[in-house]
C-alpha positions as CSV (number, residue, x, y, z in Angstrom):
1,X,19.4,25.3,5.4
2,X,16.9,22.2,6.6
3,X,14.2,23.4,4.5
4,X,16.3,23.4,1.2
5,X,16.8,19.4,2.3
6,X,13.3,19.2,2.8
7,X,12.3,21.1,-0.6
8,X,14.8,18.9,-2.0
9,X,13.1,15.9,-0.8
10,X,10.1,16.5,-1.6
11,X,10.9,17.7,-5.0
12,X,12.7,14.0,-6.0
13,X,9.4,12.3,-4.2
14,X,7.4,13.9,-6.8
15,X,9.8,13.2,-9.8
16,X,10.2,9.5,-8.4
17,X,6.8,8.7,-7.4
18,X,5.3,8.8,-11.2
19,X,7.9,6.7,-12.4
20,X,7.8,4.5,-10.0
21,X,4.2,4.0,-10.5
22,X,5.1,3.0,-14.0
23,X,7.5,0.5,-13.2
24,X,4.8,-1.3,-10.5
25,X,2.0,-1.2,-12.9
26,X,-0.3,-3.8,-13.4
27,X,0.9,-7.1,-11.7
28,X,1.8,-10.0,-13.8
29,X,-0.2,-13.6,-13.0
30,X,1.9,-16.7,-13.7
31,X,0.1,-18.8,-15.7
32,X,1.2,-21.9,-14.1
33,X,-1.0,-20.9,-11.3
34,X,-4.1,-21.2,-13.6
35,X,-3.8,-24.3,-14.7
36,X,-2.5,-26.0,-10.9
37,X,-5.7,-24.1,-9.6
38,X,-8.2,-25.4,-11.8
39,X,-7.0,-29.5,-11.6
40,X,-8.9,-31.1,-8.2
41,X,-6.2,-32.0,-6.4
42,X,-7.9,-34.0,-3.6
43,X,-6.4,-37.3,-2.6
44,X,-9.5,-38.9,-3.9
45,X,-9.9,-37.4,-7.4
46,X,-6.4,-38.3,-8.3
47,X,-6.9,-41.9,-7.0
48,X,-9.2,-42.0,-9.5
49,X,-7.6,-40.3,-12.2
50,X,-4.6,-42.8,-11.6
51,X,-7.2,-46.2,-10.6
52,X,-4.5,-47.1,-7.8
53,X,-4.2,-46.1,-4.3
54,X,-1.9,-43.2,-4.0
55,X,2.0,-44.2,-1.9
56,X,2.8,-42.4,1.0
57,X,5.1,-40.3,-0.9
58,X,2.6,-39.5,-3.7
59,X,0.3,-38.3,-0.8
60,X,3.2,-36.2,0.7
61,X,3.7,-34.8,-2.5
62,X,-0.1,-34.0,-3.2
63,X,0.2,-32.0,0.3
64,X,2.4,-29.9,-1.2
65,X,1.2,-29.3,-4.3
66,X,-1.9,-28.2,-2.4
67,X,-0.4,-26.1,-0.3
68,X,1.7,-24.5,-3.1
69,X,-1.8,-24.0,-5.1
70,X,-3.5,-22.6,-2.0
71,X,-0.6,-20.1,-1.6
72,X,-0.5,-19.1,-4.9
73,X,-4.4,-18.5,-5.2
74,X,-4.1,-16.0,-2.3
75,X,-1.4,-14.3,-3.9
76,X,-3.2,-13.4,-6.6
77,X,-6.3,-12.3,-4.5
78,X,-3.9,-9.9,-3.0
79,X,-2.4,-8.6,-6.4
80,X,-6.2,-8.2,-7.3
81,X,-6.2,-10.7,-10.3
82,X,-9.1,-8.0,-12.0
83,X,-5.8,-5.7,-12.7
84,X,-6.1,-2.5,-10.7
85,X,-3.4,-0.7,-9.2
86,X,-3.3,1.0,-5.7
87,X,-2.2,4.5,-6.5
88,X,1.3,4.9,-5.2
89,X,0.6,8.6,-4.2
90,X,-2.2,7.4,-1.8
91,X,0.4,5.1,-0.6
92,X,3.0,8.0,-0.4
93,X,0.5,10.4,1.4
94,X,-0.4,8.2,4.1
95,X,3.3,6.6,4.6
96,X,4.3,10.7,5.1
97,X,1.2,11.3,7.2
98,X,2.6,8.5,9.2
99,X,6.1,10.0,9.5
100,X,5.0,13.2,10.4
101,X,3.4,11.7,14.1
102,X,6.8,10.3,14.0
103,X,8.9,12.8,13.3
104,X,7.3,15.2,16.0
105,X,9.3,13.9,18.9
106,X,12.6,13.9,16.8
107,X,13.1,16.8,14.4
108,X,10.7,19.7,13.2
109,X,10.5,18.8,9.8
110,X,6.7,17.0,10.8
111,X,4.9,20.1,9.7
112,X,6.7,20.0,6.3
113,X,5.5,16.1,6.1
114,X,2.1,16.8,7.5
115,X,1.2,19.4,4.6
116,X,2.3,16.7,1.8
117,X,1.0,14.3,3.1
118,X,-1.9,16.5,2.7
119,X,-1.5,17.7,-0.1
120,X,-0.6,13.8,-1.9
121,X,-3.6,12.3,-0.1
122,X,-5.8,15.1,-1.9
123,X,-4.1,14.8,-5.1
124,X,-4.5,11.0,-4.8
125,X,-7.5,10.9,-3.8
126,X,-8.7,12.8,-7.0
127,X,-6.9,10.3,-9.0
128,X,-8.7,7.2,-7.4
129,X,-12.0,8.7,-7.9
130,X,-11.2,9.7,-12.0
131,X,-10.3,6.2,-12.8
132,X,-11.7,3.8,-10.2
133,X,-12.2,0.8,-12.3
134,X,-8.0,0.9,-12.8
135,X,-6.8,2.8,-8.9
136,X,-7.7,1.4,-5.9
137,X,-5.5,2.9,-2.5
138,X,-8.5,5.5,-1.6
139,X,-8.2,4.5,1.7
140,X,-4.8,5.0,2.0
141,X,-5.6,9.0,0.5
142,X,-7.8,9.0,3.2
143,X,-5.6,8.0,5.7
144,X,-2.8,10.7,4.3
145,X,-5.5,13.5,4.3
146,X,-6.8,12.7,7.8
147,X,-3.2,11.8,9.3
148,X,-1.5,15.1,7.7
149,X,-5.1,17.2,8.5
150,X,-5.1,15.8,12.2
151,X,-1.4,16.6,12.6
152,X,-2.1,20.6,11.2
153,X,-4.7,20.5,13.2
154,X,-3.1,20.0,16.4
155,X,0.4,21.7,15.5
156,X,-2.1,25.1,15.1
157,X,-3.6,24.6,18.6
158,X,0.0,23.9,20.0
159,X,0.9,27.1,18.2
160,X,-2.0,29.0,19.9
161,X,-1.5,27.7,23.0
162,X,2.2,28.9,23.5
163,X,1.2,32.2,21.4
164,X,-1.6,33.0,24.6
165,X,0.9,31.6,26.8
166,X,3.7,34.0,26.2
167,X,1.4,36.8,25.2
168,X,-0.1,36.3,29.0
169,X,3.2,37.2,30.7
């Protein structure tokens, strides 16, 4: 009965991973971020812009402004302004390679998460490498395929263990 909940789980991650890829897509810039960017705002250039000493509250509000630019300029470094996407099933495969260390202690469903994570890292991987100038995330594919590889790994040896262990007796 568990592993129809798993199959069933994993089933709706596939369906729901694509189209949630498609609804992320490329991240939309403001354009009000543009044009804040590219005005100096030091306290010295708009002095001169104004030719008057700036009021306290002008230069409180100029503080902000800054910060609000600064903020704004690494928000779009992190959305990575050039318009490439980090693949959601290199996100998915290491989130699930994640789980299954997780999951080891609580249920037995980590072998289940170890092979897709697997299995999504590989297939994510692949996709990073066919379109690299639009996917980025093929660190997190590497990080699904080693987590769910390392977890395999070790639930094998586990399983050879206790197989010589009760085959000794």
């Amino acid at each position: 009965m568990s592993i129809r909940y798993f199959l069933a789980l994993f089933i709706a991650c596939l369906f729901f991973v694509v189209p949630l890829e498609a609804a992320l897509g490329t991240p939309a810039l403001p354009a009000q971020a543009e044009t804040i960017s590219s005005v100096d705002l030091s306290r010295e250039a708009m002095e001169a812009k104004l030719g008057r000493k700036l009021k306290f509250t002008e230069r409180i509000a100029l503080s902000v402004v800054r910060g609000k630019a600064k903020r704004e300029a690494r928000k779009q470094a992190k959305n990575s302004p050039d318009g490439t996407v980090v693949d959601v099933i290199s996100l998915v495969s290491m989130i699930l390679g994640i789980l299954a260390f997780v999951f080891v202690f609580f249920t037995g469903y980590a072998f289940f998460l170890a092979v897709a994570a697997l299995v999504m890292g590989i297939v994510g991987l692949g996709r990073v490498n066919r379109d690299s100038g639009y996917r980025t995330g093929k660190g997190f594919a590497i990080a699904g395929i080693a987590l769910g590889g390392t977890w395999l790994f070790l639930g094998a040896l586990l399983l050879a263990l206790v197989v010589l262990a009760f085959s000794a007796q």
